[in-house]
N, C-alpha and C positions, 0 to 999 in steps of 0.2 A: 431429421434422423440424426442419433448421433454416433458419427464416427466409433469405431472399435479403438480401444485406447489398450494402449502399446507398452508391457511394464518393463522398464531398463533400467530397473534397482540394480546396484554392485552394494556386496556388503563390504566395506572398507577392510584394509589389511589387517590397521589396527582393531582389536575389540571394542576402543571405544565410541562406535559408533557405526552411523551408517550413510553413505553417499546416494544421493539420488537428483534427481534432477527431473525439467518436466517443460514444456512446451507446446505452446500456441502460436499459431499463426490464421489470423482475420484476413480474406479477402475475395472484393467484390465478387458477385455467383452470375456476371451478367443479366442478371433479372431488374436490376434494382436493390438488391438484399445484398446479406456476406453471409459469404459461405467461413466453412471452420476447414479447410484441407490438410492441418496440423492440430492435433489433439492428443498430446501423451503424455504421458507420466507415470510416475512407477513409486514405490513407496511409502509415505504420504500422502502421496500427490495422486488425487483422483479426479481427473475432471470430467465433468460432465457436462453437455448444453444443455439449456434450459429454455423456454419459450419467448422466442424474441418480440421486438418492437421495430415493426416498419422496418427499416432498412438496417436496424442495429440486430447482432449476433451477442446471445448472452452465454455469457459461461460461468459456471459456480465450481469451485476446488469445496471438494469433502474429503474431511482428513479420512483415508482409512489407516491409519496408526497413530498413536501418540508421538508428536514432536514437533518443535525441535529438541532432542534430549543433548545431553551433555556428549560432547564429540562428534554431532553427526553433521554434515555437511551438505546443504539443501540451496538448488540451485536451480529458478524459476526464470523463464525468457517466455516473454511477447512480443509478438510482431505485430503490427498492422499497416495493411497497406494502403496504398491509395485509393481514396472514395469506399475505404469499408468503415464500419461502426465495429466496435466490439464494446460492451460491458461484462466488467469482471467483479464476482463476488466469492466470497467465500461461505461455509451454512453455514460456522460456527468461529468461536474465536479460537484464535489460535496460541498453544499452551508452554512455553518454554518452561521444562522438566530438568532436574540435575540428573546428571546422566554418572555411571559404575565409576567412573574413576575422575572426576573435576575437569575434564578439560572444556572448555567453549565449546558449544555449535555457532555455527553458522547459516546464515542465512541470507543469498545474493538473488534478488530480483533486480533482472535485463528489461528494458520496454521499450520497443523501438515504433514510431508512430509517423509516419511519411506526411507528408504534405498530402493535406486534404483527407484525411483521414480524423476520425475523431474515437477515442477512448475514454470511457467512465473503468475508473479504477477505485474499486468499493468496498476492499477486506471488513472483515469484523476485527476487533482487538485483538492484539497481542498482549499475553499474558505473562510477566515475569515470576513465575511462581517462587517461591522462597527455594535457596541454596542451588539456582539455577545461574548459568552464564551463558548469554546469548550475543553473539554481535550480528547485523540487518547490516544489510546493503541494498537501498534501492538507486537505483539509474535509471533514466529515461533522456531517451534522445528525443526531439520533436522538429516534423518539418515547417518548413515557413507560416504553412497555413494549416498547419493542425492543432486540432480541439482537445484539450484535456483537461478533466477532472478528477482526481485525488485525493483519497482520506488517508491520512494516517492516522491512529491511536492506538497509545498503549497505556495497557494497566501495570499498577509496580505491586508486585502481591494478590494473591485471592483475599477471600474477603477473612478480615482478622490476623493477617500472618504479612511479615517483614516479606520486603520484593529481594528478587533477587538482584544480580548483577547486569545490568541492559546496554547496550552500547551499540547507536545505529546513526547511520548516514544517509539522508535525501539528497540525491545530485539531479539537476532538471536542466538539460542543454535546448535552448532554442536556435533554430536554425543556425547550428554550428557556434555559437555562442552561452557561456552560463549564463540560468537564468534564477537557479533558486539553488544554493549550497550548506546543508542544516548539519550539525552533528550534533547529537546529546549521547548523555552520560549519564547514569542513574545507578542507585544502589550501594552495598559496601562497597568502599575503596576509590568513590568515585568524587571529588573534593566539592562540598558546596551545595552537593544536587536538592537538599532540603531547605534548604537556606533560603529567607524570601526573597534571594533573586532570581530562583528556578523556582522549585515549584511550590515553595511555602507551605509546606504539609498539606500539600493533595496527593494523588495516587493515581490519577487518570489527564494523560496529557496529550495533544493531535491537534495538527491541522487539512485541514483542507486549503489545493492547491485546483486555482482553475485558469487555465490558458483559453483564448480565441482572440480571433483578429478583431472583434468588436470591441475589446480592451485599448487597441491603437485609435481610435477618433473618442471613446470613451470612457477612458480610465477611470476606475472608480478613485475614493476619495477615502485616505486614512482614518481610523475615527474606531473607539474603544466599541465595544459589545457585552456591556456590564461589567463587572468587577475584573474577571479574571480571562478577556478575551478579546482582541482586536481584531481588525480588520488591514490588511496594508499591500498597498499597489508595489509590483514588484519594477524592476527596469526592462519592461516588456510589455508583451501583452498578456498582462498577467495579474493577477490577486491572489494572496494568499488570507486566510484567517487563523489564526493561532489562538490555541484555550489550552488552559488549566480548569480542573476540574474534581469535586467528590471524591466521585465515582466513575465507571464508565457511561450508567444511562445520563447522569447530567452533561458530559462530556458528549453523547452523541446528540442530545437537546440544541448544545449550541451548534454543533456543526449543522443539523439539518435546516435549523431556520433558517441560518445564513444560507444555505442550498437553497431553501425555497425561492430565499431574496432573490440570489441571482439569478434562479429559470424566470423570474418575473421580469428583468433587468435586461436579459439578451435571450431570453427562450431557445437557449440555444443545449440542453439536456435533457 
C-alpha cells in the first residue's frame, strides 16, 4: 500500500521561485521486507511506491511541476536503515528551466544509508536546458557495511539548443571517512568545460558509483571502457565508472553494461 504523501510546499518570500522539500525513510517491516514509514513531499516532489523485489522497497519521484526553475530551492533526504533495501527512481528526466528573474535553483540531495543496509540510487537525467542555472548537491553518508549503487547523468541542452549553466557536487563518505569527492562545471562562464580535457564536444556526461564490502578481498582493476569511458577502483570498497558521451541514450549504453558487468561480478543488485 502506499502511504498518503503529505504536501509541505512554502512558496518562498521572494517571487523568484519556490521552496520545497521531500522525504524518505526505508525500514525493515519485521517480515523480512522494508517498509516506507516516511514518504512525503510536496511540490515537485511526488512520491510514489512502486512494486517491490524480495526484500527491497522501490520508490519512483514523478514530477508534478516543472522544475528546478530559476530561484527555486529543492531539497531531497533519504534515509535507510538497518537491514532495509530501498531503490530509488525517477519516471522521467528531470528539466532545469530559467526561471522570471536569472537567479540559480538549487538543488540538495541528503542520503543517509546505516550499516547493513543497501540502496540502489537510479534518477533519469538531468537536463540543462538553454538560459537555465542550476547548482546539485548530492551527499551520501554510508555505514561500514552498506551496499550502494549510484547513477548520475546529465545532459548540457535539449536537443539542437546551447546548455545552460550547471554546476554540481558528489560527496560519498564511508564509514565516517571520504570516499568519492566530484565537482563539475559546465556551460557559459564556466572555463574549459568544452575543451578536450572535459568534455570534448559531448553533451551527455555520468557516472555510476558502486560500494559493498565484496570490493575489500576483490577490488576491481582500473582499465578504459572504449574511447570515452573508464573504469577506476576508488580507496575503499568501492568503483566508480565515468563516461562522456553523444547523447543521453549512448551515455546510459555505457553505464548499464558496466551494471550488468558488475551484478555478474558480486550479484550483489
Amino acid at each position: 500500500m502506499t502511504p498518503p504523501v503529505a504536501l509541505v510546499t512554502a512558496v518562498a518570500p521572494d517571487p523568484a521561485g519556490v521552496v520545497a522539500a521531500a522525504r524518505i525513510v526505508a525500514a525493515p517491516d519485521g517480515r523480512g521486507g522494508t517498509a516506507l514509514p516516511v514518504l512525503e513531499g510536496g511540490g515537485p516532489f511526488a512520491l510514489r511506491r512502486v512494486g517491490g523485489r524480495g526484500a527491497e522497497a522501490r520508490v519512483a519521484l514523478v514530477g508534478a511541476m516543472s522544475a528546478p526553475l530559476g530561484g527555486d530551492r529543492l531539497t531531497l533526504d533519504a534515509r535507510v536503515e538497518a537491514g532495509a533495501a530501498l531503490a530509488f527512481s525517477t519516471t522521467a528526466a528531470t528539466i532545469a528551466l530559467p526561471g522570471r528573474t536569472g537567479a540559480p535553483a538549487t538543488y540538495d540531495t541528503r542520503i543517509d544509508v546505516a550499516d547493513g543496509a543497501a540502496l540502489r540510487w537510479l534518477p533519469e537525467p538531468l537536463i540543462s536546458a538553454h538560459g537555465s542555472d542550476v547548482r546539485t548537491t548530492t551527499r551520501v553518508a554510508l555505514g561500514a557495511g552498506a551496499r550502494l549503487l549510484l547513477r548520475e547523468e546529465q545532459v548540457l541542452g535539449r536537443a539542437g539548443e546551447p546548455p545552460g549553466r550547471l554546476r554540481s557536487r558528489l560527496t560519498i563518505h564511508h564509514a565516517g571517512r571520504p570516499l568519492f569527492d566530484q565537482e563539475l562545471n559546465y556551460g557559459p562562464g564556466a572555463p574549459g568545460w568544452d575543451g578536450g580535457a572535459v568534455l570534448g564536444g559531448h553533451r551527455a556526461v555520468g557516472q555510476l558509483v558502486a560500494v559493498h564490502p565484496a570490493f575489500e578481498e576483490r577490488p576491481m582493476a582500473a582499465r578504459p571502457l572504449g574511447a570515452t569511458a573508464a573504469v577506476t577502483p576508488l580507496a575503499g570498497p568501492a568503483v566508480v565508472v565515468s563516461a562522456v558521451a553523444r547523447d543521453a541514450l549512448e551515455l546510459r549504453k555505457v553505464l548499464d553494461s558496466w551494471a550488468s558487468e558488475l551484478n555478474d561480478v558480486i550479484r550483489a543488485f
